[in-house]
C-alpha positions as CSV (number, residue, x, y, z in Angstrom):
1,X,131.9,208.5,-55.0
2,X,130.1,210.4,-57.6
3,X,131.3,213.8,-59.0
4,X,130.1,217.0,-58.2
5,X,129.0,217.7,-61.4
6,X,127.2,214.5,-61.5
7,X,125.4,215.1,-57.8
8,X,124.5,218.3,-58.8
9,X,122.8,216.4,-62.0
10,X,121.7,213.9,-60.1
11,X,119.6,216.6,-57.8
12,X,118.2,218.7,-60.4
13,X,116.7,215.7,-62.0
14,X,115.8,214.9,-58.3
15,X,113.9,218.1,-58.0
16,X,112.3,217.7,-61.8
17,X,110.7,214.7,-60.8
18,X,109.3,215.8,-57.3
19,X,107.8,218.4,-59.2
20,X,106.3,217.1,-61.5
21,X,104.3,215.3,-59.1
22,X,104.0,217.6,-56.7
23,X,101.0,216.0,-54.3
24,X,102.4,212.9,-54.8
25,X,105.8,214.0,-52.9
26,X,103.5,216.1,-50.5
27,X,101.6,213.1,-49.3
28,X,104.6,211.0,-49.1
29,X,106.4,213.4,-46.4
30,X,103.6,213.7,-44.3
31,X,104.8,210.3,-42.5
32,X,108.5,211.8,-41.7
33,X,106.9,215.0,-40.4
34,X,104.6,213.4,-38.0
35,X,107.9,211.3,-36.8
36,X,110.2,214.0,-36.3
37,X,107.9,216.5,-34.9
38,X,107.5,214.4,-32.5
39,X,110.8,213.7,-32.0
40,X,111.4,217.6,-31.5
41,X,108.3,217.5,-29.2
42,X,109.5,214.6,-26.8
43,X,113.5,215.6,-26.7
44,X,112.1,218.9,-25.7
45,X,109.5,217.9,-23.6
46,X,111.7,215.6,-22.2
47,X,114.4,218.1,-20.6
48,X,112.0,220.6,-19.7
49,X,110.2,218.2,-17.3
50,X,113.6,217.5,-15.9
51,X,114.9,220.6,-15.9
52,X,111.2,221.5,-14.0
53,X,111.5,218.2,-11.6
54,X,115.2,219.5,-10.5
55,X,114.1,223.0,-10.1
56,X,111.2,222.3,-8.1
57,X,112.9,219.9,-6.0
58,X,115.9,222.3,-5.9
59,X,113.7,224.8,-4.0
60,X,113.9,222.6,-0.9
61,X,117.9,222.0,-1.0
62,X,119.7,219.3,-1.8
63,X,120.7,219.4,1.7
64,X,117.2,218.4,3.0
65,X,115.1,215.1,3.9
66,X,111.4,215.2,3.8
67,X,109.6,212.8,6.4
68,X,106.0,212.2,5.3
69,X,102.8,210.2,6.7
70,X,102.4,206.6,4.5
71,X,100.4,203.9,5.1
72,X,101.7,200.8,6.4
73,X,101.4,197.8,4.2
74,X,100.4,198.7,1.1
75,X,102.0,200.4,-2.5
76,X,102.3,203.8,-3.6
77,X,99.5,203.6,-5.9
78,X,97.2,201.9,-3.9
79,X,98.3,204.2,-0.8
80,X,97.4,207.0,-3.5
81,X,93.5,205.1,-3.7
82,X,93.1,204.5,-0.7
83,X,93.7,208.1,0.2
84,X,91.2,209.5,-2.2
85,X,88.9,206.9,-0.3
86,X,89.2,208.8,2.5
87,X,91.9,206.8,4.8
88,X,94.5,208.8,6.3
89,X,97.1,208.6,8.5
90,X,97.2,210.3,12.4
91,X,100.5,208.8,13.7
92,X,103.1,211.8,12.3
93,X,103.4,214.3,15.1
94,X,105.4,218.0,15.2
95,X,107.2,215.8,18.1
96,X,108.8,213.2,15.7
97,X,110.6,215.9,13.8
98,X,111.1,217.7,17.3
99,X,113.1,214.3,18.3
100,X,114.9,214.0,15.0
101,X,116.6,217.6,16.2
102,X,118.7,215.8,18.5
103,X,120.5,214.2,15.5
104,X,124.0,215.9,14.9
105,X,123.6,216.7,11.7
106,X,119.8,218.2,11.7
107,X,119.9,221.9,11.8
108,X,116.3,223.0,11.5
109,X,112.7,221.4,10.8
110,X,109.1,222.6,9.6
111,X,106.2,220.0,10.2
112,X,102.8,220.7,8.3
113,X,99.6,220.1,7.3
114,X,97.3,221.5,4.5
115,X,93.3,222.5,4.1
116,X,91.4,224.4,2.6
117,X,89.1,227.3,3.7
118,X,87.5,230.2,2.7
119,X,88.8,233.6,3.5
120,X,87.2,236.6,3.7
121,X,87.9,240.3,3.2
122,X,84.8,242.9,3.7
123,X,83.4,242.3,0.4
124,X,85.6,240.0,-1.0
125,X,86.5,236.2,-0.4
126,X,88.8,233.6,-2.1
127,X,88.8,229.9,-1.6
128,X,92.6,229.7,0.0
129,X,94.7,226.7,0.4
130,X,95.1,226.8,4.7
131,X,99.1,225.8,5.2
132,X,99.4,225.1,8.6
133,X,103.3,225.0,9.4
134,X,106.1,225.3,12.0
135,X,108.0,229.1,12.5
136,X,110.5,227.2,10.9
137,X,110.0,226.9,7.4
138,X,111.6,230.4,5.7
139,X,114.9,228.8,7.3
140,X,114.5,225.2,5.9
141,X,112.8,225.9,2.9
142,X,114.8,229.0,2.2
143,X,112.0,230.1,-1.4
144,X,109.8,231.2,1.0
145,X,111.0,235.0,1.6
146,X,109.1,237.9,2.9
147,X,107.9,241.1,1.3
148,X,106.2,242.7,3.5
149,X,105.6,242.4,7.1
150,X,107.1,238.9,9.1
151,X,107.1,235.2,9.5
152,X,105.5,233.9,12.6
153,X,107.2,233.4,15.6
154,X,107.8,229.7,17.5
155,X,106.3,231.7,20.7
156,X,102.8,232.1,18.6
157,X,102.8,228.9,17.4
158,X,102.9,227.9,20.8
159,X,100.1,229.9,21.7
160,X,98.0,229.1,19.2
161,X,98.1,233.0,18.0
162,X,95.3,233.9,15.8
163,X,98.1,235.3,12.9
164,X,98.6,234.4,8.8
165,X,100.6,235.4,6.2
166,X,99.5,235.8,2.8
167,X,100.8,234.7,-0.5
168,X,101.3,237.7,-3.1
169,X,98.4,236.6,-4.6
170,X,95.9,235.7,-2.3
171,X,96.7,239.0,-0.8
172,X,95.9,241.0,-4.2
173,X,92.6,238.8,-4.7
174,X,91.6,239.9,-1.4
175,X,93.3,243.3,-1.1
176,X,94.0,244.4,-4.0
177,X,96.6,247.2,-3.7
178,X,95.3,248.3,0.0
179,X,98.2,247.3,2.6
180,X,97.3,244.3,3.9
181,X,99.3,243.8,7.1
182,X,97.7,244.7,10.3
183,X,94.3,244.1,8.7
184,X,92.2,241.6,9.4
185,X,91.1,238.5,7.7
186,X,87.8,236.1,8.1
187,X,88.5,232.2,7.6
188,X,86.0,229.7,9.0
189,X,83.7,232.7,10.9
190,X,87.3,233.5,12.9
191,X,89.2,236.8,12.4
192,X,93.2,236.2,11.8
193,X,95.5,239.2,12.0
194,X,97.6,239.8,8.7
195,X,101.4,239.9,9.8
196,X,103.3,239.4,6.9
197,X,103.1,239.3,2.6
198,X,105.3,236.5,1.2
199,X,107.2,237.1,-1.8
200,X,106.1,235.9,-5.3
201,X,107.2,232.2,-5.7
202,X,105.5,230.4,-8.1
203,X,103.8,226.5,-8.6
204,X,105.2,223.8,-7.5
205,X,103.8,220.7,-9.1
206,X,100.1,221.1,-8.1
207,X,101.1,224.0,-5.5
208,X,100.9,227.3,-6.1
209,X,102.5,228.8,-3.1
210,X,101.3,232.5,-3.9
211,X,97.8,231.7,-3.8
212,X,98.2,229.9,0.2
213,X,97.7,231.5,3.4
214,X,100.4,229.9,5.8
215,X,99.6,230.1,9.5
216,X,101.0,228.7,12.7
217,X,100.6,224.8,13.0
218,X,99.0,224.6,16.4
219,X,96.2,227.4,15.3
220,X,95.7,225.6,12.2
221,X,95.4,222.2,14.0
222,X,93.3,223.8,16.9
223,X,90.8,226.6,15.2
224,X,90.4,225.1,12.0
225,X,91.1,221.6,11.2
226,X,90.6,219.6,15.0
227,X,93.9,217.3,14.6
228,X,97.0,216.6,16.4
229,X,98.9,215.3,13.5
230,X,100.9,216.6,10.5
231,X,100.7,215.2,6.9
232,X,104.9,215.9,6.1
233,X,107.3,217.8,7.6
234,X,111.3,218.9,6.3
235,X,114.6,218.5,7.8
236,X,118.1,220.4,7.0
237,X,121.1,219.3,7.3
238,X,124.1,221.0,7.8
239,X,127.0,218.0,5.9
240,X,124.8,217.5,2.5
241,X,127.7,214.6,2.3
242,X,126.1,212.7,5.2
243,X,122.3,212.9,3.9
244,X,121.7,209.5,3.6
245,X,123.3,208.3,6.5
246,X,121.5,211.0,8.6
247,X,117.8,209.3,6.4
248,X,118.8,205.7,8.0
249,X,119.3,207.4,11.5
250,X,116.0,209.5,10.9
251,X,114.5,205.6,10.1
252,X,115.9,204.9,13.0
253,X,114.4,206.8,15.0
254,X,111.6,206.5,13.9
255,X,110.8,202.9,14.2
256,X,111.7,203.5,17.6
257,X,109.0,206.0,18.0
258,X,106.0,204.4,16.5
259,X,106.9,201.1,17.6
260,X,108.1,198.9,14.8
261,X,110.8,196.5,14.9
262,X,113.8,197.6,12.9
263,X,113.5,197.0,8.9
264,X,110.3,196.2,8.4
265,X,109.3,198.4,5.7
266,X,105.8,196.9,5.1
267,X,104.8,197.8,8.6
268,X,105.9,201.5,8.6
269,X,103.4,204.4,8.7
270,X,106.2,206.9,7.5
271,X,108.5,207.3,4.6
272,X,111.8,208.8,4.5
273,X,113.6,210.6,1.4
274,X,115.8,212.8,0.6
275,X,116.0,215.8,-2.0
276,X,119.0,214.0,-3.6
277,X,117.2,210.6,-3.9
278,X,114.0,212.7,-4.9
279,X,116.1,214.1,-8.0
280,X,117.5,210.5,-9.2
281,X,114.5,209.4,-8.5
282,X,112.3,212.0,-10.6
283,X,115.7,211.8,-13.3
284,X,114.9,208.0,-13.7
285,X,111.0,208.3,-14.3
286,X,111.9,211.1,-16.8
287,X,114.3,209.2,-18.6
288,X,112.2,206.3,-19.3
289,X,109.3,208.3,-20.3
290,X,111.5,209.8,-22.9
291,X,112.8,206.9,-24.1
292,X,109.4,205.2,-23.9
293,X,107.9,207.8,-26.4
294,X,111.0,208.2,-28.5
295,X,110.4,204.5,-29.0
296,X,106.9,205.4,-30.5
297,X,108.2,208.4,-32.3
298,X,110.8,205.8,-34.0
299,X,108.1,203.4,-35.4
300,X,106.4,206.4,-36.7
301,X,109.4,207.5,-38.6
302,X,109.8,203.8,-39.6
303,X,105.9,203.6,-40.9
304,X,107.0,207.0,-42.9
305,X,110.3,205.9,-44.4
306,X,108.2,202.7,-45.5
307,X,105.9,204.7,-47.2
308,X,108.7,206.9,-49.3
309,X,110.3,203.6,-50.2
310,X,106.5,202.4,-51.5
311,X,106.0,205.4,-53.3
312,X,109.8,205.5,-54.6
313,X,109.2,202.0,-55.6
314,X,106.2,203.1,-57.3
315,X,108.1,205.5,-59.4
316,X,110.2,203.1,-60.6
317,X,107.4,201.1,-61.9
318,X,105.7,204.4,-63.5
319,X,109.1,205.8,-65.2
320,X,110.4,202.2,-66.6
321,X,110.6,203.8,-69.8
322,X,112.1,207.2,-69.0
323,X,114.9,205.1,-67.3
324,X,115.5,202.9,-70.2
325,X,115.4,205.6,-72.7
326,X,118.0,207.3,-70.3
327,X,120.2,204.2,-70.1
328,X,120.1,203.6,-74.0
329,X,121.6,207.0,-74.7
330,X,124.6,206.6,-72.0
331,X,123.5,207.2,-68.9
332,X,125.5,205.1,-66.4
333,X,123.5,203.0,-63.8
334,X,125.5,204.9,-60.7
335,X,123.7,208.1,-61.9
336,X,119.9,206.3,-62.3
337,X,120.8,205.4,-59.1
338,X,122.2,208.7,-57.5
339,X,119.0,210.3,-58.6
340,X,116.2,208.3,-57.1
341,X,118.6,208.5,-53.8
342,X,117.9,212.2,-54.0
343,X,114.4,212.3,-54.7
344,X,113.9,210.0,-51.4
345,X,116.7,212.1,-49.6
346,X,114.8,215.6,-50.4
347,X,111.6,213.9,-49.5
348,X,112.9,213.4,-45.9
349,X,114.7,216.1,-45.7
350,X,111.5,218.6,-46.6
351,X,109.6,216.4,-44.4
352,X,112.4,216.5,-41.2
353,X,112.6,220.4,-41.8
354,X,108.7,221.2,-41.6
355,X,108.5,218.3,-38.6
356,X,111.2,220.4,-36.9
357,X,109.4,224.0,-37.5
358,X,105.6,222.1,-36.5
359,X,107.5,220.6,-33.2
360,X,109.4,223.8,-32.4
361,X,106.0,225.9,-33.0
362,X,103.7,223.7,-30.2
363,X,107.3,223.7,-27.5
364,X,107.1,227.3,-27.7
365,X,102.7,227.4,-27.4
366,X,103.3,224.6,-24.7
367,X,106.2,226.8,-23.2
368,X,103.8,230.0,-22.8
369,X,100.5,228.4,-21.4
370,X,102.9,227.0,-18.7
371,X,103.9,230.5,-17.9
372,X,100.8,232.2,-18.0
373,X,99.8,228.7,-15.0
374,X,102.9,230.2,-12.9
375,X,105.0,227.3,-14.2
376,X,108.2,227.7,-15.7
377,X,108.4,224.4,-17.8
378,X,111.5,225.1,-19.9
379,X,111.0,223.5,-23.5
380,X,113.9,224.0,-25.4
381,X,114.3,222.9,-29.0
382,X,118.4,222.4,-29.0
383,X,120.5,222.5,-31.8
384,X,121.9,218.8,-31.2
385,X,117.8,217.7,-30.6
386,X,117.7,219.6,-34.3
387,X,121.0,217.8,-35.3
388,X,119.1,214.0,-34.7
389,X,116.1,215.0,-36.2
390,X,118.0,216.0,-39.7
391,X,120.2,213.5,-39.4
392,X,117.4,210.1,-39.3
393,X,115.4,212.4,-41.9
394,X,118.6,212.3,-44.6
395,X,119.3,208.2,-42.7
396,X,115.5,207.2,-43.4
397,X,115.6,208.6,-46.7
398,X,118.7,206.8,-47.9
399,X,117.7,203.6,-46.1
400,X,114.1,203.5,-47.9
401,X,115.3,205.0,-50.9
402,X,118.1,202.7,-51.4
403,X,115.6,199.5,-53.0
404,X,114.0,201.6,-55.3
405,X,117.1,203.4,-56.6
406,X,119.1,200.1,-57.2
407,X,115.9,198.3,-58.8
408,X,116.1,201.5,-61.4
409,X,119.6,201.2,-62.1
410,X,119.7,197.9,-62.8
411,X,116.9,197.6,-64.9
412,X,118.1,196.6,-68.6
413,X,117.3,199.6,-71.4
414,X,116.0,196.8,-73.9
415,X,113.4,195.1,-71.3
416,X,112.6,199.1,-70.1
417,X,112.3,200.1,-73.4
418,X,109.9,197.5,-74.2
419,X,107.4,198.2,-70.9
420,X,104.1,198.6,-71.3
């Protein structure tokens, strides 16, 4: 173990050197920074998507199951294709979830379907995202709260009531501050009666629930979008410790319904899946993703820590004579040694600390154009995210560092001396 008079030696020289070629070392870091920022960027990255995927899906409850519309036979990205092609699926009905209430452990259940219309206001008018939905949903899905005004009733769902409730900010785009509720509102040459303002929520995913205009299923189906079926539809439960037995009796049930023979997963039109298999499910894909591009992010700081040892290597070659004359006069080999260690060490280091500040810079500019979409995508640079990325800067720069600096110690003063 060296001395501390001798490491502090050993890094002045260090710094001497760097200095005295100054672009040189500048050049030489840039492959470290590019690896660690992005190390910064992806460990952050990473646990703000999760964070964002458990929040999102936390909005429904842990202690719900979502049934939605699939098509039979084929996989979810093809299902995904096929949909922008056009096909659909007509065989989910408000009475599947109506016979899933039977269950004992279902408490409640919204069914709904989604379009898109444009509503009008005198003067003004928005394109709107249509949700069509049971009177159920502020008790299943319990984010959606009211401001003003009321939900709408099972009774006017029913009767196919001509009434909507606005999102906070549909309702400003079209209202501005002028009370809204009571007024009416134009959507596909129809008048709807404004009986409630729903609270500010927020995006979810590709949804931005303030911007929608919710309305009674059976009005929606009926006056606007001539169907009989629903795309999805939620279920709560009341024993969150029984959620995936109540899924298999929902499944169940459902084959029953639609006429498929028990198991047969290829032929059903439906899919089943609760919040707490959505979470491991969403915690998986996130997970591999983050390893995936840490994988990349490694190479990069493996391409950079090949480059310092080039360079250092380099160096070596350059200051053959410096070392020998060094050597000649006494100094030992540990110390030729200990130096060039540093120079590669501070190289890293520099580099690790500007990768660090460049990665934490873009989390925070990535954090605030989420916010200003409605998302809150929470990028956090940690201190232990900070920890690793010092920690493989000083690793990388003793690992690459380590050639060079025992090729200059052991190089012979007379055979130094004598280089050309």
């Amino acid at each position: 173990m060296p001395t501390y008079k001798e490491l502090k030696l050993a890094i002045t020289l260090a710094a001497k050197g760097l200095r005295a070629n100054m672009f040189r070392s500048i050049l030489t870091t840039i492959g470290i920074v590019i690896g660690i920022f992005s190390v910064i960027v992806v460990l952050a990255g990473g646990r703000g998507l999760e964070n964002f995927i458990i929040e999102q899906v936390e909005m429904f409850g842990a202690d719900t199951i979502e049934i939605e519309m699939k098509l039979p036979s084929v996989s979810d990205t093809e299902m995904v294709a096929s949909m922008m092609g056009g096909a659909e699926v007509t065989t989910l009905k408000k009475e599947d979830f109506e016979a899933l209430l039977e269950l004992p452990n279902v408490d409640n259940y919204y069914a709904a379907i989604i379009g898109q219309y444009k509503a009008v206001y005198k003067n003004k008018d928005k394109r709107a995202m249509i949700f069509a939905t049971t009177a159920g949903m502020p008790e299943v899905e319990t984010a959606t709260k009211m401001e003003y005004g009321r939900f709408f009733t099972e009774k006017e769902d029913r009767a196919v009531a001509k009434v909507v409730v606005l999102g906070s900010k549909i309702k400003e785009q079209l209202f501005g501050e002028e009370n809204a509720v009571g007024k009416n509102v134009k959507i596909n040459q129809i008048n709807f009666k404004v009986i409630g303002i729903a609270e500010e929520r927020g995006a979810m995913f590709t949804f931005d629930y303030d911007k929608m205009i919710y309305m009674p299923l059976k009005t929606g189906q009926k006056l606007l979008l001539g169907v009989d079926h629903v795309l999805y539809g939620f279920l709560s439960v009341h024993d969150a410790s029984k959620v995936k037995e109540t899924a298999n009796e929902m499944i169940s049930i459902m084959e029953i319904r639609h006429n498929i023979e028990p198991g047969n997963v290829l032929k059903q039109d439906f899919r089943v899946m609760s919040m707490q298999e959505a979470m491991e499910m969403m915690g998986a894909i996130t997970l591999g993703m983050t390893i995936m591009v840490l994988a990349v992010a490694g190479i990069s700081l493996v391409v950079g820590g090949v480059g310092i040892m080039n360079i250092m290597y380099l160096t070596v070659i350059e200051r053959t004579r410096e070392i020998g004359l060094r050597k000649a006069i006494g100094a030992p080999a540990s110390l030729i040694q200990l130096q060039f260690l540093c120079e590669s060490t501070i190289i890293t280091l520099i580099g690790g600390i500007v990768g660090i500040v460049l990665g934490w810079i873009v989390v925070l500019a990535i954090k605030l154009g989420a916010a200003s979409q409605g998302f809150n995508f929470d990028m956090v640079v940690t201190w232990d995210a900070i920890a690793i990325a010092l920690g493989a800067s000083i690793m990388f720069g003793i690992i690459f560092g380590l050639y060079p600096a025992r090729k200059a110690s052991h190089l012979k003063p007379v055979d130094a001396l004598r280089y050309e």
